[in-house]
N, C-alpha and C positions, 0 to 999 in steps of 0.2 A: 476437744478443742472448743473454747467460747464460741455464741455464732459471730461476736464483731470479728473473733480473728479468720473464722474460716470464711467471712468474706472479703476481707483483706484480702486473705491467700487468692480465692478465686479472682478476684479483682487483678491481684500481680501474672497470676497467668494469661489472664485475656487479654494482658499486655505483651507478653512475650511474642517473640515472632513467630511466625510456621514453623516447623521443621523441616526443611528441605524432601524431596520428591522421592529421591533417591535414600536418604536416612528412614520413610516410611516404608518402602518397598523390604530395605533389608531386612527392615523390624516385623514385616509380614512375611515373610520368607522364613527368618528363625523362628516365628512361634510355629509356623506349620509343621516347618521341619521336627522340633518338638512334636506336633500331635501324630505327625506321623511316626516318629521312632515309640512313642508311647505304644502305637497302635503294633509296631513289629514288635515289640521288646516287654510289654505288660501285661501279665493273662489275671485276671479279667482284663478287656481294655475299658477302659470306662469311659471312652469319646465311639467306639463303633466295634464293630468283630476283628477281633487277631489279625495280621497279614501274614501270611503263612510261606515259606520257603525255606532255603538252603541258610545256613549262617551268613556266608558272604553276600547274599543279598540284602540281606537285614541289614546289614551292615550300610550299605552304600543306597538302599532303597529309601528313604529319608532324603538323602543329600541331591537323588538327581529329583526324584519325584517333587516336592516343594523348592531346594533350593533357588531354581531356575526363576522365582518368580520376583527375584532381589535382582532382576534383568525388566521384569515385565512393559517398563516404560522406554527401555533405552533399547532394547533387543524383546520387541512382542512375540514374534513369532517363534524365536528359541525358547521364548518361557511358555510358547503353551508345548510346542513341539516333543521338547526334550521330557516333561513330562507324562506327557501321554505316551513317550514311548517309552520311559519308567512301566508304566503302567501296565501296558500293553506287553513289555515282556512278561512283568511278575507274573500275570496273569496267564500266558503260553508254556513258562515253566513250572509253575503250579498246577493247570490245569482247572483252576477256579481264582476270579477274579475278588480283589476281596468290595468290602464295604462299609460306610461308616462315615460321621463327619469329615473324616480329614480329608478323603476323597471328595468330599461334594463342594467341601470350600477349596481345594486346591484349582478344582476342575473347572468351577465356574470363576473362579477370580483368572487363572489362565487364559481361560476361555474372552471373558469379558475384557483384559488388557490389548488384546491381538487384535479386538473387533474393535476398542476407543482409541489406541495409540499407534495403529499400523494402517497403511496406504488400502483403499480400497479392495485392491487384488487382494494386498496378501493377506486381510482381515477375512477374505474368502476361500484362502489356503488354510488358513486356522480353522476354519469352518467344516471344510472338508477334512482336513486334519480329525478334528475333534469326532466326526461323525464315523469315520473310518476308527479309529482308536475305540470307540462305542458296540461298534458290531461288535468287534473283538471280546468286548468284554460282555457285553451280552450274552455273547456264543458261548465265553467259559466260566458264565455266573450257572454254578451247579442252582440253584434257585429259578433264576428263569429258565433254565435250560428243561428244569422239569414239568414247568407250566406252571407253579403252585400259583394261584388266583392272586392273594396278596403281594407275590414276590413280583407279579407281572406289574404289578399296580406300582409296585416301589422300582421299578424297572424304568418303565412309561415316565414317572414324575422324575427322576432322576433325568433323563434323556430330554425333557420339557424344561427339566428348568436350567442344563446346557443350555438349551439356544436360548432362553429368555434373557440370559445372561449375557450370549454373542449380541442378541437386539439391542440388547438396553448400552453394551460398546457401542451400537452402532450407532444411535439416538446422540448418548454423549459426545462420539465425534462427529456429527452432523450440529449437534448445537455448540461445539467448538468453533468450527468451522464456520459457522456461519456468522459468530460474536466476530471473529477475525475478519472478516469481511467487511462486517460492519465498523469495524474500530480501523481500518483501510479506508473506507471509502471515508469516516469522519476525517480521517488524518489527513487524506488528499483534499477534501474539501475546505480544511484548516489554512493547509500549505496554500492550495490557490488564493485565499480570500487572504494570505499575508501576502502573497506574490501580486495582488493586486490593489490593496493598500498600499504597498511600498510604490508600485508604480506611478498611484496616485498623490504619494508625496512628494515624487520626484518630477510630475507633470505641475504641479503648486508650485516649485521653486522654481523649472523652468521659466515657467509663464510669469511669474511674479518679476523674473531677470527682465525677460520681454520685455511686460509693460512698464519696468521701472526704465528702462532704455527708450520705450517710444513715449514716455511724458517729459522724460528729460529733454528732447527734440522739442515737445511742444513749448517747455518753457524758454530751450534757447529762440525759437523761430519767435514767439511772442514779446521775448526781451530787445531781441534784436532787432525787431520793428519799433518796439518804443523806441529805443533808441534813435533810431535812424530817422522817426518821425513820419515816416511815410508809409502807413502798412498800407501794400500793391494790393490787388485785389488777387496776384496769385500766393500772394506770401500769405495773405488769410485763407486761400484755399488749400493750402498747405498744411496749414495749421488745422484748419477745420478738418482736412482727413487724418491727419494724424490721432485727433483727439476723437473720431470716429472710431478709428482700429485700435485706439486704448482700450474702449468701451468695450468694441467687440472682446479684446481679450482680458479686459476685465470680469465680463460675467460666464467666458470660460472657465479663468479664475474661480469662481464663487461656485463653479460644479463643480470641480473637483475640492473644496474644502469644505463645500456639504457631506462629502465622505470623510476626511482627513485634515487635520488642523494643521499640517506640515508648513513652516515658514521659511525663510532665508533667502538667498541671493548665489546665485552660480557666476561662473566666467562668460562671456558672451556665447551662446549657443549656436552648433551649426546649422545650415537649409540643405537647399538642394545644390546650392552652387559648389558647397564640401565635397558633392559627391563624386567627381572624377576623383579624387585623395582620397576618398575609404576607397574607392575597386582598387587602387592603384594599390593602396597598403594591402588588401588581402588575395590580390596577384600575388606580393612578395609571399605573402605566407604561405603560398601555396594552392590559392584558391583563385583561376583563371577567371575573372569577370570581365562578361560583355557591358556596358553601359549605355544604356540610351535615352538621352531626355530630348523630349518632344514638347514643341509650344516652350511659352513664355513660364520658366520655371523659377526666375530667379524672380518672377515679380508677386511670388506669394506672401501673405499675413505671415510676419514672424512666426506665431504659433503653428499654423500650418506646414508653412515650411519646415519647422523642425521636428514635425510627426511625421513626416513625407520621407527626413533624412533617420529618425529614428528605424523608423516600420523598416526600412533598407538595412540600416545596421543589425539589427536582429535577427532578421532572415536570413542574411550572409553570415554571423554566428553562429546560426543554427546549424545554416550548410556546413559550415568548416567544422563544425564541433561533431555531427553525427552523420556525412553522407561519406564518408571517406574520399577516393577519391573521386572527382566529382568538376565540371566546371557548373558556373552562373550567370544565370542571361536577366538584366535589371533591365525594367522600362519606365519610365516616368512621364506620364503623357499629360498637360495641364490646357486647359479650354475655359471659357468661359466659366462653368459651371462647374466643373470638377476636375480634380486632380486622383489619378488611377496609376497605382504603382503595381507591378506585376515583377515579380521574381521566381524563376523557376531553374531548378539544376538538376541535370541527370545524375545523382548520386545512386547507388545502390543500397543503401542502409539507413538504418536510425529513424523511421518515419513512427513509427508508436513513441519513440522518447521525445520528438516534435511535437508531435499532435498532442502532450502531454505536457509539455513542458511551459516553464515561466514565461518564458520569451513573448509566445503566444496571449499569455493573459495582458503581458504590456501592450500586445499592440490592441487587441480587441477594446484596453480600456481606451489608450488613443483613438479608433475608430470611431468608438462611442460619443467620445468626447465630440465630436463635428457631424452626430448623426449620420455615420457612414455606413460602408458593408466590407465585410471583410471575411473570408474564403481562403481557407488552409488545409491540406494532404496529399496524399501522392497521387501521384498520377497512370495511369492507367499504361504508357509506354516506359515508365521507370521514373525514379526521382521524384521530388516534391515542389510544390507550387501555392504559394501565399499570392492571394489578389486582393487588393484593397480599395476603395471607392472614397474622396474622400471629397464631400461638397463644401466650395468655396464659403457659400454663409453658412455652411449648416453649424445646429450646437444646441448640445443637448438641452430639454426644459428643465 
């Protein structure tokens, strides 16, 4: 073949896909089974010494001894098992165990699938397995049995390079294992950091509703004084807090599209004063809520308020989604300086899918958003308990 075309050729193979896990196992299975029926059925053998017995052993000694190993990835421990008790018979009804290639490849690739593709334990019942099966053969190898120097030596490396075989299983599912780990914790830390971009687009459009709703005021309060000719000096202080709390929620605004460029306009959003209507909705569903707002709640910053009513609906989804059955005690306490929401339910269940879950990244990014504190898991008498902190000027740099 010219070299241009034989490296077309190689070029169109390194394009082709793998061959599936299980198509290599079978195709390593029949070549053995091959070296072994060579080894029962060819004098001279030309891969190791004769395997000696009855006919109907020869016959089926092939098939259990290699075959087993077109399982090695899907059933490890039958493919080392069943061969070594191949093994292990020939060798009790012979009286001498035999030897040769086919055995060293059969034994250590058995050996090594049980210790890379089977659960800890039983990668140490293979092990055992293997080494019990070992004596045996030891015992009825007429060669070691006699002591001859070199046959100890070919003994010893035989039995050596068994376990090196079960390690280097072990190595490859240990750095299995551990890429898996790593390709989890990437993936969760993917999933968060989208679960809390989306959050932060969906806090952009609120706020953006907000301030588009509290400058619209400013223009009507300021038109309406032209108008009228007489701006009062409380109709301009009106005005002037209005375009106060634009600003403030303005450059809330501008932290959250330091992350995310998210744009648009929602339906008027809810506060705190919504919140007797969500307990009341997820009583009907099933979920018994206490409610208690404390202090002047209804006279929070739009924004504010509606992280106060967010943080509440979340927590209560949460409840309802993972604590089974379960009641929820809300408290909402507002003061000068801060507003402190507290939710706790005696649920029995779901606190690692909580502590885990989106819900919690939305409000943590709310929190942030006003320089707060916020405190989530279960609780120590049963049930789980989210606390949040949320200061009236705060926000973030």
């Amino acid at each position: 073949m010219p070299p241009g075309k034989f490296a077309q050729y190689v070029a169109r193979m390194r394009r082709l896909p793998p061959a599936p896990a299980s198509l290599v196992d079978v195709g390593v299975a029949v070549l053995l089974v091959a070296m072994t029926a060579v080894a029962c059925w060819v004098s001279p053998n030309p891969v190791g010494t004769p395997i000696a017995g009855p006919a109907w052993l020869l016959v089926v000694f092939p098939v259990l001894f290699a075959g087993p190993l077109a399982w090695r990835r899907s059933a490890p421990l039958v493919a080392v098992v069943v061969p070594l008790a191949a093994l292990t018979a020939q060798s009790l009804l012979t009286g001498n165990s035999p030897e040769g290639l086919e055995v060293i490849l059969v034994v250590g690739v058995a050996v090594y699938s049980v210790a890379a593709h089977a659960a800890r334990r039983t990668a140490v019942v293979g092990l055992v397995a293997a080494l019990s099966a070992y004596a045996v053969y030891a015992w009825t190898n007429h060669d070691i049995r006699t002591g001859q120097t070199g046959e100890l030596w070919a003994g010893s490396f035989f039995l050596v390079a068994m376990v090196a075989a079960w390690l280097s299983g072990v190595f490859v599912r240990v750095r299995r294992e551990e890429r898996h780990r790593q390709d989890e914790a990437a993936d969760l830390e993917r999933r968060t950091e989208q679960a809390a971009a989306t959050e932060r687009a969906r806090l952009a459009r609120e706020l953006h509703d907000v301030i588009s709703h509290t400058l619209s005021v400013v223009v009507l309060q300021a038109a309406g004084a032209r108008a009228a000719g007489n701006a009062t000096p409380a109709t301009l202080e009106k005005i002037e807090n209005s375009g106060r709390e634009s600003l403030t929620e303005m450059r809330r605004l501008l932290d959250v599209l330091r992350h995310d460029g998210a744009d648009g306009a929602l339906a008027p959003q809810p506060g705190p004063a919504d919140l007797p209507v969500l307990a009341a909705q997820l009583t009907e569903a099933g979920l018994p809520v206490r409610l208690t707002l404390d202090g002047d709640v209804g006279d929070l910053p739009p924004s504010l308020g509606l992280s106060v009513y967010r943080i509440v609906q979340e927590s209560l989804t949460n409840v309802l989604k993972h604590a089974g059955q379960a009641d929820a005690e809300v408290t909402v306490r507002a003061d000068a300086d801060a507003v402190v929401v507290d939710v706790v339910d005696n649920g029995a269940g779901g606190t690692d899918l909580r502590e885990g879950g989106h819900g919690l990244v939305g409000m943590r990014e709310r929190v942030t958003l006003f320089r707060g504190e916020l405190t989530a898991g279960a609780r120590p008498t049963g049930g789980f308990a989210v606390h949040a902190r949320l200061p009236r000027e705060g926000r973030s740099p």
